[in-house]
C-alpha positions as CSV (number, residue, x, y, z in Angstrom):
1,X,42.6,-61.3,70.9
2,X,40.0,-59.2,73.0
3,X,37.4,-61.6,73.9
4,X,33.8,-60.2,72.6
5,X,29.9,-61.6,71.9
6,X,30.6,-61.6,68.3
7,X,26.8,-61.1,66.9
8,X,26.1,-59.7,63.9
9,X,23.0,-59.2,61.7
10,X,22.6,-60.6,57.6
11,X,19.4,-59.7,56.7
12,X,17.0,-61.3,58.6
13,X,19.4,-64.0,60.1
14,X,21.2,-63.4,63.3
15,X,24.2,-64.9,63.0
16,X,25.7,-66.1,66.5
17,X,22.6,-66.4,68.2
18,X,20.5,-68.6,65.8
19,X,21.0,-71.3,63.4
20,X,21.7,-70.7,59.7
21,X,22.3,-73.0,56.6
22,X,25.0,-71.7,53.4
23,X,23.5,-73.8,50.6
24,X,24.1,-74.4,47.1
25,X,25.8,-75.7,44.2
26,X,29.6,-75.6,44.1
27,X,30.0,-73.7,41.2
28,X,27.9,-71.5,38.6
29,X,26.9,-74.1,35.9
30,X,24.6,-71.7,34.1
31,X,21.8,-69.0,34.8
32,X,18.4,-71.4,34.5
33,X,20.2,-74.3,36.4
34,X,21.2,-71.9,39.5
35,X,17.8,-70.2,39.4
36,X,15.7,-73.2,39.7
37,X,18.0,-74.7,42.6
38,X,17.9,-71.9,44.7
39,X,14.1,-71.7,44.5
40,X,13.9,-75.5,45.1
41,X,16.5,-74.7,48.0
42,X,13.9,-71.9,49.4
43,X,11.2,-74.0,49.7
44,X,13.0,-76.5,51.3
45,X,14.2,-74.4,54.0
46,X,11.0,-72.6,54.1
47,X,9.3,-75.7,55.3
48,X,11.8,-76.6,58.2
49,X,11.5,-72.8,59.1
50,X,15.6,-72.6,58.8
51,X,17.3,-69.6,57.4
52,X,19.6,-69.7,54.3
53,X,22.1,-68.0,52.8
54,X,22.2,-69.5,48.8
55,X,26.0,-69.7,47.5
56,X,27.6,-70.7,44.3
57,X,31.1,-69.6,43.0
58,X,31.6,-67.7,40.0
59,X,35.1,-68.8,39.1
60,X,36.3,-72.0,41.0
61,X,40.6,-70.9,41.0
62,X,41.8,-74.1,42.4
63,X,40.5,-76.7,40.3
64,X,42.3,-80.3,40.2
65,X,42.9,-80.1,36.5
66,X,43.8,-77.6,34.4
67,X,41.0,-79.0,32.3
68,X,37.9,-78.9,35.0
69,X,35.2,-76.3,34.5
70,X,35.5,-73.2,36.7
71,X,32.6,-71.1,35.6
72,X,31.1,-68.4,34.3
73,X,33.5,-65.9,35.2
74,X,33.2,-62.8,37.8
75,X,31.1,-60.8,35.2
76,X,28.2,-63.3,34.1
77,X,28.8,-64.7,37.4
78,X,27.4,-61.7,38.9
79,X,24.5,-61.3,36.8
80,X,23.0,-64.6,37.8
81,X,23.6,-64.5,41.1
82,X,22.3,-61.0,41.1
83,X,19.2,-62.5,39.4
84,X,18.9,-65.2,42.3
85,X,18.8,-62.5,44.5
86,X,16.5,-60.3,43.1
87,X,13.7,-63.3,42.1
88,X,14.3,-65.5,44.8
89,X,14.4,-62.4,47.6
90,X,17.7,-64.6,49.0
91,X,20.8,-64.0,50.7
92,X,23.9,-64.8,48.2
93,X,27.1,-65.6,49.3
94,X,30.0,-66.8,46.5
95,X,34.0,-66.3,47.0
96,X,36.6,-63.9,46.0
97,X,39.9,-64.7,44.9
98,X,42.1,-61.8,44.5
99,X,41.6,-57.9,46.2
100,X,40.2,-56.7,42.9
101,X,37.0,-58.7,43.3
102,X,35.6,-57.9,46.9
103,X,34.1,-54.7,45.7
104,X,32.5,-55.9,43.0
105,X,31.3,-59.0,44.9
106,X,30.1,-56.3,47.7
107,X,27.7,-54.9,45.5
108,X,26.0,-58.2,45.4
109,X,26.6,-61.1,47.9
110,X,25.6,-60.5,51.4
111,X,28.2,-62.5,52.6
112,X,31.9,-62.5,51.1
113,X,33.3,-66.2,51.0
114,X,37.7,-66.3,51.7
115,X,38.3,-69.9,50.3
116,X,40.4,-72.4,52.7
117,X,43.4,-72.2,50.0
118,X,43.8,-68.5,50.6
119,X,43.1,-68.3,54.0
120,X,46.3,-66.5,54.7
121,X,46.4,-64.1,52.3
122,X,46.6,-60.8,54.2
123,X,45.5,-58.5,50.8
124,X,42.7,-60.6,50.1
125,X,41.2,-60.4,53.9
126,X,41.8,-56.8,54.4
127,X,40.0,-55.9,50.8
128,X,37.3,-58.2,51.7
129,X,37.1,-56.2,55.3
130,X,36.5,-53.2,53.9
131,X,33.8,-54.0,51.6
132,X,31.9,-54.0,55.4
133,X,30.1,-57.1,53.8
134,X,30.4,-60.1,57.0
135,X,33.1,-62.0,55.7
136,X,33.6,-65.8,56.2
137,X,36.9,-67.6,56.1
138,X,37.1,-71.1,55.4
139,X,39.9,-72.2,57.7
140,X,42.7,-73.4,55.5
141,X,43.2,-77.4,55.4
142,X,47.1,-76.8,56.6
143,X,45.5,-74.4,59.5
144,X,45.4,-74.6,63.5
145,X,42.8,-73.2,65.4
146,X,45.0,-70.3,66.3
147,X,46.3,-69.4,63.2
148,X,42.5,-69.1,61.3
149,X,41.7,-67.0,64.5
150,X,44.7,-64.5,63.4
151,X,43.0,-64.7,59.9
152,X,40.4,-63.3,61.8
153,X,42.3,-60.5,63.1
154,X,43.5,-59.5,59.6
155,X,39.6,-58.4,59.0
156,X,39.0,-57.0,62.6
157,X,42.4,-54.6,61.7
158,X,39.6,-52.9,59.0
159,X,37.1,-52.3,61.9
160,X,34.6,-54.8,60.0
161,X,33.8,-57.0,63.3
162,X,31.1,-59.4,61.1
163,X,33.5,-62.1,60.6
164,X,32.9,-66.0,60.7
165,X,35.0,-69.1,60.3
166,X,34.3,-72.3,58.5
167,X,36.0,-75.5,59.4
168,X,36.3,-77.7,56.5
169,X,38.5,-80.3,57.7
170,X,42.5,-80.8,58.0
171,X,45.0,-83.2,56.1
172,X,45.5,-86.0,56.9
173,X,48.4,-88.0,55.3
174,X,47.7,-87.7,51.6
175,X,44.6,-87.6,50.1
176,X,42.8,-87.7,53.0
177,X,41.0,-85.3,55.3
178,X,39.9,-85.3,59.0
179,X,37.9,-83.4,61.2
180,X,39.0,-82.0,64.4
181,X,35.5,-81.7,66.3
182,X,37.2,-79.7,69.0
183,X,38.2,-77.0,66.4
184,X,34.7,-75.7,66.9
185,X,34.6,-75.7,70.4
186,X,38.8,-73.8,70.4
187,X,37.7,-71.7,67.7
188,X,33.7,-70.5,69.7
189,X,35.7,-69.7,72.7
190,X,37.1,-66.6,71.1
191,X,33.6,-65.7,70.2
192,X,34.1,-65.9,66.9
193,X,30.3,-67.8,65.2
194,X,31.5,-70.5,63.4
195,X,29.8,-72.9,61.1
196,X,30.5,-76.3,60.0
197,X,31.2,-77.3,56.4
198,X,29.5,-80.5,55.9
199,X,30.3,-82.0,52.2
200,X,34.3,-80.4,51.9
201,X,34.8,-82.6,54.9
202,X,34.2,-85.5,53.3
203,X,36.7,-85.0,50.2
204,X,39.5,-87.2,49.1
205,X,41.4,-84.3,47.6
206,X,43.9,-84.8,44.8
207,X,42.6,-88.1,42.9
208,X,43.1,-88.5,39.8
209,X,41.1,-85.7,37.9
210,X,38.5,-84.4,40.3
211,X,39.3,-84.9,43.9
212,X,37.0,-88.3,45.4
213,X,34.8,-88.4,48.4
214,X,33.1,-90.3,51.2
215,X,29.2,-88.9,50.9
216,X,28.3,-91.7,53.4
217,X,29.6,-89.7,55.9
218,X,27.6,-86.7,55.2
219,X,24.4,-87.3,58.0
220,X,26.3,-88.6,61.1
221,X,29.2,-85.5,60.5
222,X,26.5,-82.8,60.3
223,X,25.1,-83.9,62.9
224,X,28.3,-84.6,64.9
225,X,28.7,-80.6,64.4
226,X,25.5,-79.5,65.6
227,X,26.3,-81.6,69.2
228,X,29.8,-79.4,69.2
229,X,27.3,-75.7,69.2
230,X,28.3,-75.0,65.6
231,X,26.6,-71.6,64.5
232,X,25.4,-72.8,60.9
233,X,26.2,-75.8,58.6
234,X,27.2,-75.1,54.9
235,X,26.5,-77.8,52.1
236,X,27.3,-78.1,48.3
237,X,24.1,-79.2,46.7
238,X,23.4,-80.8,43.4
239,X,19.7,-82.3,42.1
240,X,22.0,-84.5,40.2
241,X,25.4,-84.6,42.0
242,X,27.0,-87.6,40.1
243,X,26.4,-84.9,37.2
244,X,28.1,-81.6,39.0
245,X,30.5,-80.0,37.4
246,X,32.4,-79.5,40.4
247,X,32.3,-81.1,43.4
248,X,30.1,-84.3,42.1
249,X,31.7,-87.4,44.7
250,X,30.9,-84.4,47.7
251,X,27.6,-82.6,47.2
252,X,24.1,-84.0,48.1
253,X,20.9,-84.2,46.4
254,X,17.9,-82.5,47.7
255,X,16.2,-86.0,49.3
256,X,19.3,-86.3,51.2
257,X,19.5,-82.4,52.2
258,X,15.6,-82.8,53.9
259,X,16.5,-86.1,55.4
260,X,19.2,-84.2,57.2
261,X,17.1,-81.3,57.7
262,X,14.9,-82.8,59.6
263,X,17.4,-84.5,62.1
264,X,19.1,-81.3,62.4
265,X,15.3,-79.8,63.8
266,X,15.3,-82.6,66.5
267,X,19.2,-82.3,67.6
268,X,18.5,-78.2,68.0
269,X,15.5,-78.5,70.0
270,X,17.6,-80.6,72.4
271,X,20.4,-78.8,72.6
272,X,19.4,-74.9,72.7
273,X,21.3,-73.2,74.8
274,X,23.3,-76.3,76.5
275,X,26.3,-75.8,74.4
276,X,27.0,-72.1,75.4
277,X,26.6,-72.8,78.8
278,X,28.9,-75.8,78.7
279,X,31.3,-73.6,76.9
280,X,31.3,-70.9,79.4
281,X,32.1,-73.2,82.7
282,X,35.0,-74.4,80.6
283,X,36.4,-71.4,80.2
């Protein structure tokens, strides 16, 4: 792949040459509750002066059980996070799941979400491409550096250049996950921005009806990702997580969000601009 400086703008935030934050609950769980998290959420952010992009799923396709909640649907889905756009004045971001969706999903998110299971398909990539919304693919579980970067190429093939990559951890074994710390590093080299996803990396997928988790791990991982020059962190967030109905043994509560805000203030101050320097010399 043609090396490039792979900056591009959403709204305000310039992704690949400053920080950003994708936060929000895992899934939809109705129009008041998603409202009065993101605005909670703004405020937050507001006061550690980070940018953030709000995202929550409409549908959630690749549930455990056959019996877990998914959502409102792509429809009602829209509506509120249309709503969250328009009253909170934020950037959305929520997933697609089949080529039929990324228009629809265009005419609200700022940023189109591939999920990690469907990081390969080559349909869902090019329709999402097209949209010219920035696109970011969470790199599959089952996926090497390489391969996520020829995901990549799949959206550059439509001419849409505003492509990022989220690493959210690889198997391990069964039920088990583990992150490669030098896939950021592998993966920045190509100049691709990539961003760190700081609560999926902590799952214990496939037990028994919702997949388990290790949220101890949360602070010293996130933290772990901003030392490697990640380009933004993503967290699933929950004022109640134990009551999610997604996602509850991964996402974080909003005491635990600032705690880690406000490390994540001190690591960037001490590492702006070493990273990309120590990147370049090891090229």
């Amino acid at each position: 792949m043609r090396k490039r400086r792979n900056r591009f703008s959403i709204g305000n935030i310039n992704v690949g040459s400053e920080f950003f934050f994708i936060a929000g609950p895992c899934v939809i769980e109705g129009e008041k509750e998603t409202i009065d998290l993101a605005e909670k959420l703004k405020k937050i952010f507001e006061s550690f002066n980070i940018k953030f992009i709000f995202k929550a799923s409409f549908d959630k396709a690749n549930r455990t059980s056959i019996s877990s909640f998914r959502g409102p649907g792509l429809k009602r889905g829209l509506e509120i996070l249309k709503m969250v756009k328009d009253e909170c004045k934020l950037l959305i971001t929520t997933d697609i799941h089949t080529p039929e969706q990324a228009e629809p999903v265009a005419e609200v998110a700022d940023l189109i979400q591939i999920p990690a299971f469907l990081s390969r398909q080559t349909d869902l990539m090019i329709s999402a491409g097209m949209t010219g919304r920035a696109v970011n693919i969470k790199k599959g579980q089952f996926m090497s550096p390489g391969e996520i970067i020829k995901a990549v190429e799949k959206v550059y093939s439509t001419g849409n250049t505003r492509v990022m990559v989220t690493e959210r951890g690889t198997f391990f074994g069964y039920n088990d996950l583990v992150v490669d710390f030098r896939n950021i590093i592998r993966i920045s080299k190509e100049e691709i921005p990539v961003v760190l996803d700081t609560t999926h990396i902590l799952q214990k997928p496939g037990i028994g009806e919702i997949s388990g988790g290790e949220r101890e791990f949360f602070h010293p991982l996130s933290l772990a990702g901003i030392v490697c020059g990640v380009n933004g962190l993503f967290a699933e967030v929950h004022p109640e997580p134990e009551m999610a109905l997604s996602d509850p043994r991964t996402s974080v509560d909003l005491k635990t969000l600032k705690r880690l805000l406000k490390d994540v203030k001190s690591l960037l101050n001490a590492f702006r601009g070493k990273n990309e320097k120590l990147y370049k010399s090891n090229r």
